[in-house]
C-alpha positions as CSV (number, residue, x, y, z in Angstrom):
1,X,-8.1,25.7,31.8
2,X,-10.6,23.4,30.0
3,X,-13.6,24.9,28.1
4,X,-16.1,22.1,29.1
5,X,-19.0,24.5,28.5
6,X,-18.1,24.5,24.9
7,X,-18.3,19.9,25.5
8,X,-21.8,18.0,24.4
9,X,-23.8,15.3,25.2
10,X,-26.0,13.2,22.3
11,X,-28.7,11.3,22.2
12,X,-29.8,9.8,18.7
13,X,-33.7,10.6,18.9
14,X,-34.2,7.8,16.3
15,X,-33.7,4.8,18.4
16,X,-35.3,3.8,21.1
17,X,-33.6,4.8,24.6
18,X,-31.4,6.9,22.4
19,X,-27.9,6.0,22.0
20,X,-24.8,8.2,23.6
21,X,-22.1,9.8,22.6
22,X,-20.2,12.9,23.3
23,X,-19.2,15.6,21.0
24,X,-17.7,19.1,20.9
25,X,-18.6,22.9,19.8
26,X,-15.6,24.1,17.3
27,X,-17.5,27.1,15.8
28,X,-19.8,29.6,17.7
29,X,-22.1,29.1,15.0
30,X,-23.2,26.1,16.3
31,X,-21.0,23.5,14.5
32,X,-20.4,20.5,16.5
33,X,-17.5,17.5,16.0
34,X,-18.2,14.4,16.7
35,X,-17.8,10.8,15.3
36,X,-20.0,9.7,12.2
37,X,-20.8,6.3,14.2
38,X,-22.6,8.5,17.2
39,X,-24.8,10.0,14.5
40,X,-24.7,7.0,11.9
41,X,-28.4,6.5,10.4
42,X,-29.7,9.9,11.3
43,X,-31.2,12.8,10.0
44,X,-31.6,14.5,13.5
45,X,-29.8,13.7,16.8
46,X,-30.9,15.1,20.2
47,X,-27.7,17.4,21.7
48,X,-27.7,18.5,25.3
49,X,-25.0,21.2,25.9
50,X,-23.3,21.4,29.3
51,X,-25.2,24.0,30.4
52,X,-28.5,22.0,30.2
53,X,-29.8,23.5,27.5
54,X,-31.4,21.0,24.6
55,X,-31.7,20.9,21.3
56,X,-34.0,17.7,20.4
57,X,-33.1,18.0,16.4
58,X,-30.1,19.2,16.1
59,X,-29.7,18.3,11.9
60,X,-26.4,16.2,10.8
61,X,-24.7,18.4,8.2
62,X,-23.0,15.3,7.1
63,X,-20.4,12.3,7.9
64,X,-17.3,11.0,6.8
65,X,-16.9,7.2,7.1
66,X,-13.7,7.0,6.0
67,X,-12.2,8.8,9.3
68,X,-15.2,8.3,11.1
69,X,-16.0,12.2,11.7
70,X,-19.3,13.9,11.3
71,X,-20.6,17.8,11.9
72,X,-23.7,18.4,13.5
73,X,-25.7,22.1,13.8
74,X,-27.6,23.4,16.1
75,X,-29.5,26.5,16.3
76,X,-27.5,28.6,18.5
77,X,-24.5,31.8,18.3
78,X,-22.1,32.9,20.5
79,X,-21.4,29.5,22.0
80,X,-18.2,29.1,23.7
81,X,-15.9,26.6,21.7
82,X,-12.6,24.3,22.1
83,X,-9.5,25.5,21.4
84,X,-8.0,23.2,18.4
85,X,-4.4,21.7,18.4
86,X,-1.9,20.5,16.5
87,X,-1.9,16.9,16.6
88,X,1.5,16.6,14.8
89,X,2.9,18.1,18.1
90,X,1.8,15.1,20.5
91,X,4.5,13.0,21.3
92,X,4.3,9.5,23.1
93,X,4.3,10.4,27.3
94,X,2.7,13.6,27.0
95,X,-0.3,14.4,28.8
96,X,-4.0,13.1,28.0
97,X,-7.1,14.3,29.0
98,X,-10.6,12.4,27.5
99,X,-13.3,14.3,28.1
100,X,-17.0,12.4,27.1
101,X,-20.2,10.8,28.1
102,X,-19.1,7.1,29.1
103,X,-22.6,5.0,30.0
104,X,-24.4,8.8,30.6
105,X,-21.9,10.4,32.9
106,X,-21.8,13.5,31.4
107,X,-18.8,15.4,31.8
108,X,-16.3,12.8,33.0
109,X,-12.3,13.7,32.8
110,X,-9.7,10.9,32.6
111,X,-6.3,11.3,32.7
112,X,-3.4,9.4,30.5
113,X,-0.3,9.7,28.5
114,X,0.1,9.4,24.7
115,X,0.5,5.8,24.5
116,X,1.8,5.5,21.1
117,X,1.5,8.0,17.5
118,X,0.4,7.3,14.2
119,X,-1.2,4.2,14.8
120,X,-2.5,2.2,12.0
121,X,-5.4,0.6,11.9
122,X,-8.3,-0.1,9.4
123,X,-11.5,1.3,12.2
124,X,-13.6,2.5,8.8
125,X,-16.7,0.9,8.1
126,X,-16.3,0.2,4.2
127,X,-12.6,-1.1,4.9
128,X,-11.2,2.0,3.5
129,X,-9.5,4.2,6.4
130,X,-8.0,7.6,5.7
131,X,-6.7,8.5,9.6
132,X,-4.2,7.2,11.6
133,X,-5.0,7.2,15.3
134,X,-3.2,8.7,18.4
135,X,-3.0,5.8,21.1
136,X,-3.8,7.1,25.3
137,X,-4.4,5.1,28.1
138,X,-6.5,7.7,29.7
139,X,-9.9,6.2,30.1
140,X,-12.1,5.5,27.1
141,X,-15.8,3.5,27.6
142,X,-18.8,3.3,25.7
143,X,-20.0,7.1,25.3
144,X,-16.8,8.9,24.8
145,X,-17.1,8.5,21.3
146,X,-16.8,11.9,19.8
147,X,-15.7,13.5,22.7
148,X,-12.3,15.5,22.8
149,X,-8.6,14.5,23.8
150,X,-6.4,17.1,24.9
151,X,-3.5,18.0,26.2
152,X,-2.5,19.3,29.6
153,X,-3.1,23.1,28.4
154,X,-6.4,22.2,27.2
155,X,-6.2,22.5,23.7
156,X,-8.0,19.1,21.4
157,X,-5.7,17.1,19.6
158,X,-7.5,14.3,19.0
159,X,-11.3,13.0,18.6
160,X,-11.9,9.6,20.7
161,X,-12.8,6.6,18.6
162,X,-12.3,3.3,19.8
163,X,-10.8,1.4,22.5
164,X,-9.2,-1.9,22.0
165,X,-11.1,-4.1,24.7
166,X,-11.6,-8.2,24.9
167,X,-14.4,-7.4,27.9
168,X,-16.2,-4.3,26.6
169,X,-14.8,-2.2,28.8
170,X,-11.6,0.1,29.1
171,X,-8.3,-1.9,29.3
172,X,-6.3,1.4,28.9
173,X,-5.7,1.0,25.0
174,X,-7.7,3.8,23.4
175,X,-7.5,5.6,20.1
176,X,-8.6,8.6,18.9
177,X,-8.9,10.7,15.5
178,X,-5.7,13.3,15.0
179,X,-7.5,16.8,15.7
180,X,-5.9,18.0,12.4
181,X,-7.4,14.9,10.1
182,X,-10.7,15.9,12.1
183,X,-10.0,19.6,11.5
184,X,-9.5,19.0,7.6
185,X,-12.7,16.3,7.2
186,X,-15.0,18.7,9.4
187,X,-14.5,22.2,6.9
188,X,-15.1,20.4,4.3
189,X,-18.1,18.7,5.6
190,X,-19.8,22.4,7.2
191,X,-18.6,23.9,3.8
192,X,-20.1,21.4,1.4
193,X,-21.9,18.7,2.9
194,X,-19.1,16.3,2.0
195,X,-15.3,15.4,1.7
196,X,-13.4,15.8,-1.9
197,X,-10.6,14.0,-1.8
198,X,-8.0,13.5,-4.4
199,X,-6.7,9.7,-5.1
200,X,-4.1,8.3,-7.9
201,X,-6.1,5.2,-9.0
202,X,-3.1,2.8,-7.4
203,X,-3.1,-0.2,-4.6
204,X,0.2,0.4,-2.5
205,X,1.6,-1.1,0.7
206,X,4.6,-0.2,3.3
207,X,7.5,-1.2,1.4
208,X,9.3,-2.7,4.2
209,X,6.5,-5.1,4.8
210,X,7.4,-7.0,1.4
211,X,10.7,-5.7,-0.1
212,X,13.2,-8.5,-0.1
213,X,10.1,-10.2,-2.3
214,X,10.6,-7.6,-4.7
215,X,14.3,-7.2,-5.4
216,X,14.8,-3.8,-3.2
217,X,17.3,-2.3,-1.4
218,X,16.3,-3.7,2.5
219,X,17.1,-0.2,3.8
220,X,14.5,1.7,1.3
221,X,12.1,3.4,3.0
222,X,8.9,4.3,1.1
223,X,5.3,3.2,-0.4
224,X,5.3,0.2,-3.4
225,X,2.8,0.1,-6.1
226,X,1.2,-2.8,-6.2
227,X,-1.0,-2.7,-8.7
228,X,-3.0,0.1,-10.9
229,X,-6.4,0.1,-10.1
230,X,-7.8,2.4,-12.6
231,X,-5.4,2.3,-15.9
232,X,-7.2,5.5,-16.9
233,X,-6.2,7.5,-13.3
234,X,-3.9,10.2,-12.4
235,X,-0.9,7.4,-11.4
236,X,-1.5,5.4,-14.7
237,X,-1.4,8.8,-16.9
238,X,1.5,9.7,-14.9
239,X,3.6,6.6,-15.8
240,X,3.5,4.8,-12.1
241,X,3.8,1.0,-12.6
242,X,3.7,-1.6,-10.5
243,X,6.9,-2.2,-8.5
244,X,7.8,1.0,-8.3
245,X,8.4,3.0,-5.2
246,X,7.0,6.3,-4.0
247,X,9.7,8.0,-1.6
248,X,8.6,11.4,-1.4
249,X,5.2,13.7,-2.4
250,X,5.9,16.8,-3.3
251,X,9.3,16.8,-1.8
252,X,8.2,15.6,1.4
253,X,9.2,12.0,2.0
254,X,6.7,9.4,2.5
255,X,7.5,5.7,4.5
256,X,3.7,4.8,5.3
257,X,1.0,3.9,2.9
258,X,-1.4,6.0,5.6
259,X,0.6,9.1,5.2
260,X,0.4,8.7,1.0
261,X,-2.9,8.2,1.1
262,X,-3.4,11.6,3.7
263,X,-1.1,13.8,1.1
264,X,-2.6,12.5,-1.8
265,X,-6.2,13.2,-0.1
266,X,-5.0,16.2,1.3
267,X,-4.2,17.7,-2.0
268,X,-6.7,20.0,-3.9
269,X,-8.3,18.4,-6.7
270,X,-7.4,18.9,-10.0
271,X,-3.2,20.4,-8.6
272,X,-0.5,19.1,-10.1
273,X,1.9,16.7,-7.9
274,X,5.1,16.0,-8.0
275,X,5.7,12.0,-7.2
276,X,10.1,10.5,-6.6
277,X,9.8,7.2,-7.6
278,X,12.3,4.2,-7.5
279,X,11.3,2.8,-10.8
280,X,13.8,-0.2,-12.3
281,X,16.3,0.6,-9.5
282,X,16.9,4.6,-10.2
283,X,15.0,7.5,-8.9
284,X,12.9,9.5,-11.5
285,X,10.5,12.2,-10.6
286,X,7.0,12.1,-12.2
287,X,4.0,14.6,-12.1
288,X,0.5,14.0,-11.4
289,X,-2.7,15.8,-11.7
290,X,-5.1,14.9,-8.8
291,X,-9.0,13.5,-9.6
292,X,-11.6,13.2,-7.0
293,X,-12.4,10.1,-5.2
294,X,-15.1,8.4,-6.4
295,X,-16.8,5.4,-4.4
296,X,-16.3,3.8,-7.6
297,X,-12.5,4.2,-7.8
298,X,-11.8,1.8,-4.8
299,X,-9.0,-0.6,-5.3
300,X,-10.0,-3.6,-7.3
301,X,-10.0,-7.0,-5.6
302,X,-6.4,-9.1,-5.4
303,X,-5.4,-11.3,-8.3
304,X,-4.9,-14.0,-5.5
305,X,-8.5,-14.2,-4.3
306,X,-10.8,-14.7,-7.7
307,X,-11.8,-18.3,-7.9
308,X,-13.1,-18.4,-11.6
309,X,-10.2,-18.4,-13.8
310,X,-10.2,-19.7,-17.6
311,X,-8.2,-22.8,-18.4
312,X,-5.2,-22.6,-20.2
313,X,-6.2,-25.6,-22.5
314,X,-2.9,-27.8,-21.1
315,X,-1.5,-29.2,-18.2
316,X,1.6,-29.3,-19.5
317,X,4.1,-27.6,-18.7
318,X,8.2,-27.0,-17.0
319,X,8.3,-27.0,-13.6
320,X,9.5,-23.7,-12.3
321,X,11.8,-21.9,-9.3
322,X,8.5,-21.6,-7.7
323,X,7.7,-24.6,-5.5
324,X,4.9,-26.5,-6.7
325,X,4.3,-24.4,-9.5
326,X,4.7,-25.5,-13.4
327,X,4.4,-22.8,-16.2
328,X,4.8,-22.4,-19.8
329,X,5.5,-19.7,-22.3
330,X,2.5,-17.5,-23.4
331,X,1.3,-17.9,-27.0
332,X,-1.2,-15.6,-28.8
333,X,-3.6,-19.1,-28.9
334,X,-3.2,-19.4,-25.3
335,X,-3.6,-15.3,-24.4
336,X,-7.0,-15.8,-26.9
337,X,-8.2,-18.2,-24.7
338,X,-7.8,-16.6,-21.4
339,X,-9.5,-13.4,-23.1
340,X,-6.5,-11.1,-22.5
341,X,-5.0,-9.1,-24.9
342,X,-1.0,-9.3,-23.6
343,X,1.3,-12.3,-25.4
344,X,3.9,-11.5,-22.9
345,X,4.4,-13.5,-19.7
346,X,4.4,-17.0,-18.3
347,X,0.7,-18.8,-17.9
348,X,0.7,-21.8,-15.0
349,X,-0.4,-24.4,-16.3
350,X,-0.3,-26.3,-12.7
351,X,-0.6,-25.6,-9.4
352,X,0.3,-28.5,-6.5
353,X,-2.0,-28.6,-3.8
354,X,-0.7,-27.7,-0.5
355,X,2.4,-25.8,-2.1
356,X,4.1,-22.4,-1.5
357,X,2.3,-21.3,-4.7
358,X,-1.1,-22.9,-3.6
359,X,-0.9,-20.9,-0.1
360,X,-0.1,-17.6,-2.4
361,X,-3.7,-18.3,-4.0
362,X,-1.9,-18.6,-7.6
363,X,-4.1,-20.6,-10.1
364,X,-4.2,-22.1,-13.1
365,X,-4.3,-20.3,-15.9
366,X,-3.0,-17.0,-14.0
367,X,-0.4,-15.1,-16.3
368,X,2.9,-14.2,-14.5
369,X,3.8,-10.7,-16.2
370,X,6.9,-9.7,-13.8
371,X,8.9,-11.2,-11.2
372,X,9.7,-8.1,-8.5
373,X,10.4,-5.4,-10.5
374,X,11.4,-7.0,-13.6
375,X,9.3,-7.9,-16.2
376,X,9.4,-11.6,-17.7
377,X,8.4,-13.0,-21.3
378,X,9.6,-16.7,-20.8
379,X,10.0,-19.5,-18.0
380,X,13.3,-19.3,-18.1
381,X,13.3,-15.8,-17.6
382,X,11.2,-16.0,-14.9
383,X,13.8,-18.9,-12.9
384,X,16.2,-16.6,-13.5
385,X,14.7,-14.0,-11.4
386,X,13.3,-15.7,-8.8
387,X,16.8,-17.5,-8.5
388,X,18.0,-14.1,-8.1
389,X,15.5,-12.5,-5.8
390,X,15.9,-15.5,-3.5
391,X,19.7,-15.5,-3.7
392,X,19.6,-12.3,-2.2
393,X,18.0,-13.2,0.9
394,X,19.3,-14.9,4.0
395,X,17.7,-16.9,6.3
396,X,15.3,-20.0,6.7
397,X,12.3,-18.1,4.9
398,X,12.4,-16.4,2.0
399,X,9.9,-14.6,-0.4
400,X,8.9,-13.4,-4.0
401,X,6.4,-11.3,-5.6
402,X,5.0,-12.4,-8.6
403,X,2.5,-9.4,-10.8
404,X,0.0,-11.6,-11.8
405,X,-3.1,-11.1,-14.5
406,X,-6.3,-13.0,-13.8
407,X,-8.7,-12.1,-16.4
408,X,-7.8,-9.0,-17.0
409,X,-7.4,-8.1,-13.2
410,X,-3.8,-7.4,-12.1
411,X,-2.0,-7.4,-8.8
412,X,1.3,-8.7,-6.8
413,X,0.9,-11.5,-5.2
414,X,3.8,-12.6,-2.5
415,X,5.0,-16.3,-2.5
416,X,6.5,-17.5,1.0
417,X,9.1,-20.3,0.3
418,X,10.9,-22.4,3.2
């Protein structure tokens, strides 16, 4: 049987008319869940239980944009509350129930199935998203935001988000927030005002997106390295490199970047955690001590898109395996004048304008470090692997990842030839 005393209305008391949203009482204490967009800008919203009774400022105990979940208080014990699921139960053609505030309705129901699990999509405002999202086709409009999903015995196991709409209405693809990424975000928020979360200092990717480019095995499933983003971090200390492969975190295997990013942010900070790694074609096992996420601590931006890059002092240079791409060997003079400190690697020297290597965003003057997973100190080196890499693959279009350094910045950048 569903709670719906223990389901909320909003109205932010900041702007004028108010805007809507729906929420939900988890604690009798008068904590409410809802999305950090509903309450996004305010101190104070205005919360209307559905009993009737009002609370016009109800204080925001704090918000989470990077899952998109925020805890509000109001004044009030002994309030009836949702029962809480486990969103790692739901399974695609199971029941859904949305509950919410579409356009002011309070208390409409909807009814769907679980369209699809573990959806990924990037919903967070500063481009870094730490949820995956449960798909329904039950009924999702402007105002449900916040408001629960549940299943057919009642219980939440998920926190409606968006809705994937070219009209601004419901086309029956909706997403919401797993209840237990909610469930995780929203303690910490009612314990300490905000979310600690642990991070490596590494960009990564879905191996399988990219892994012909990189020399591995078609049929390996985990998360690749792409670049270190903070050489003093927790993954740089514990000897990840680029190229390698992350298949399982703390013996659990791991095939999405979304569910490394989860364990790692999952795990308390300052524990020790144990990474498998595929690192130069063998599986080594490396340990790790977590540090908090700092705003700071983002990913740095890709080698591929910097448009200021020193010159090389020559436009000379042997063509390479690389369509439209001629390189040389790096000297010390030429490292000097690039302002890097490495003498290992192959500088471009030219880049042909409308090339496989000019779509890739390569430059001159960039300094090729490693082809795949194999690191390269000449051209020829360099044709070799690429010959290699490319021999490996079949069909009209082929690809190789080249670890670039652009002033100091470092990062893969994949080449599509044919």
């Amino acid at each position: 049987m569903l709670r719906q005393r223990a389901l909320i209305a909003f109205r932010d008391v900041q702007e004028r008319g108010g805007g809507l949203g729906s929420g939900m009482i988890y604690r009798a204490d008068g904590l409410i869940l809802t999305n950090a967009h509903v309450v996004r800008g305010s101190d104070t919203v205005a919360v209307t239980l559905s009993d009737g009774r009002k609370f016009e400022k109800a204080k925001v105990l704090g918000r989470d944009e990077r899952t998109d979940i925020a805890v509000v208080k109001i004044n009030a014990t002994n309030l009836p509350t949702v029962k809480l699921g486990d969103s790692d139960d739901a399974r695609v053609g199971d029941w859904a129930i949305a509950v919410g505030n579409p356009f002011g309705l309070d208390h409409t129901l909807t009814v769907g199935v679980i369209s699809a699990r573990a959806r990924e999509l990037n919903l967070a405002v500063n481009g870094d998203s730490r949820t995956d999202y449960l798909q329904t086709d039950a009924s999702i409009n402007p105002g449900n935001s916040g408001g629960p999903l549940l299943d057919i015995y009642g219980r939440v196991i998920g926190v409606n988000n968006a809705i994937y709409s070219e009209s601004g209405g419901n086309q029956g693809i909706g997403f919401a927030i797993p209840v237990n990424t909610a469930r995780f975000v929203a303690d910490q928020i009612a314990s300490g005002g905000r979310v600690r979360r642990g991070y490596l200092g590494v960009s990564i990717k879905n191996v399988e997106d990219a892994g012909a480019a990189y020399g591995l095995d078609p049929n390996l499933k985990g998360v690749l390295i792409e670049a270190i983003s903070d050489p003093n971090g927790p993954g740089a200390k514990a000897g990840l490199r680029p190229g390698d492969v992350i298949v399982k975190f703390n013996g659990q295997a791991v095939t999405k970047s979304s569910e490394l990013q989860r364990m790692v942010g999952n795990a308390p900070i300052g524990s020790t955690i144990t990474l498998d790694v595929i690192h130069n074609g063998k599986q080594v096992q490396l340990s790790a001590v977590t540090q908090e996420l700092k705003d700071t601590a983002l990913p740095k931006p890709n080698a591929g898109t910097d448009s200021t890059t020193p010159d090389p002092g020559t436009t000379n240079g042997t063509s390479s395996a690389v369509p439209g791409l001629k390189a040389k060997n790096l000297s010390a003079d030429v490292a000097r004048a690039l302002g890097i400190k490495s003498t290992r690697g192959v500088v471009i020297t030219q880049v042909e304008g409308g090339s496989a290597a000019d779509d890739a965003g390569l430059q001159r003057g960039d300094v090729i470090e490693q082809v795949g997973q194999t690191a390269v100190s000449s051209v020829a080196e360099m044709n070799a692997q690429v010959a290699q890499l490319l021999g490996r693959q079949t069909g009209g279009s082929k690809q190789v990842a080249l670890y670039i350094n652009r002033n100091g910045e470092k990062s893969f950048v994949v080449i599509k030839i044919g």
